[in-house]
N, C-alpha and C positions, 0 to 999 in steps of 0.2 A: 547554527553550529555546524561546522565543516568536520567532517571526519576524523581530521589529522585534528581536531582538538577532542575528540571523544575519547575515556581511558582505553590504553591500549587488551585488550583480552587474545586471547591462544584460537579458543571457541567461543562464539557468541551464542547464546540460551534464548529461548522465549522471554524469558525471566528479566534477563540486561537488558533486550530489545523493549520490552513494556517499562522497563525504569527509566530510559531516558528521556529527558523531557519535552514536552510537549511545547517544543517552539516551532513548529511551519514547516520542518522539514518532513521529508518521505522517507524513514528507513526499514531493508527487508535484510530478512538473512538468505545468503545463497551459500549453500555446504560448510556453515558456521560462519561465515565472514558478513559484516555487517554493512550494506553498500545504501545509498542513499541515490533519489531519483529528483533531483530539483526540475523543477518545468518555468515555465513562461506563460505569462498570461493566455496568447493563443492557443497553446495547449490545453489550458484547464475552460477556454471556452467555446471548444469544441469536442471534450471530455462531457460539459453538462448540454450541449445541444444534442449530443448522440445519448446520454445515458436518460435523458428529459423522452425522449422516443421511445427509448427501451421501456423504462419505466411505463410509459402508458400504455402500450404493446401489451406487455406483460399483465398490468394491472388489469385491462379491458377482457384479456383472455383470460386470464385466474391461471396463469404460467407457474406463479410463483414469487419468488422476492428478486430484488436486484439490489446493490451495494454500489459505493463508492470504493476510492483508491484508499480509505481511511481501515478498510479492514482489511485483516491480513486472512489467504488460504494457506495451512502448511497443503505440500503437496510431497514431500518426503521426510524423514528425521532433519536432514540438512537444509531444506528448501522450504523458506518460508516469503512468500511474494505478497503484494498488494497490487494487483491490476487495475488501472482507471476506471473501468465497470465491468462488474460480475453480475 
């Protein structure tokens, strides 16, 4: 679903952002506007060869966790992103 078919909103919520459906797009909020990040295949296979690295890096050292592009960080009231690997 392309943007210019999604309901038009003012401000976009956490709330709208988790109600729309779950068909294969990537959408974040950036200062309430709701923007979306389609990729291509060599993107998303060198997303999981670098975060396949991370992940073990991390694992072997007791680092911590690490995430995909499927979770979202807010990083202010308006700024809500999904980075490739966290």
């Amino acid at each position: 679903m392309s943007t210019a078919a999604l309901p038009k909103q003012r401000i976009w919520t956490d709330e709208a952002l988790e109600a729309l459906p779950q068909d294969g797009n990537k959408y974040e909020l950036l200062e309430g506007d709701l923007i979306t990040s389609p990729v291509h295949a060599h993107h998303g296979t060198i997303c999981m060869r670098r975060g396949a690295l991370l992940f073990n890096f991390v694992e072997r050292h007791k680092l911590g966790e690490v995430y995909d592009s499927s979770t979202g960080f807010r990083l202010s009231e308006e700024v809500l992103l999904s980075p490739d690997i966290a």
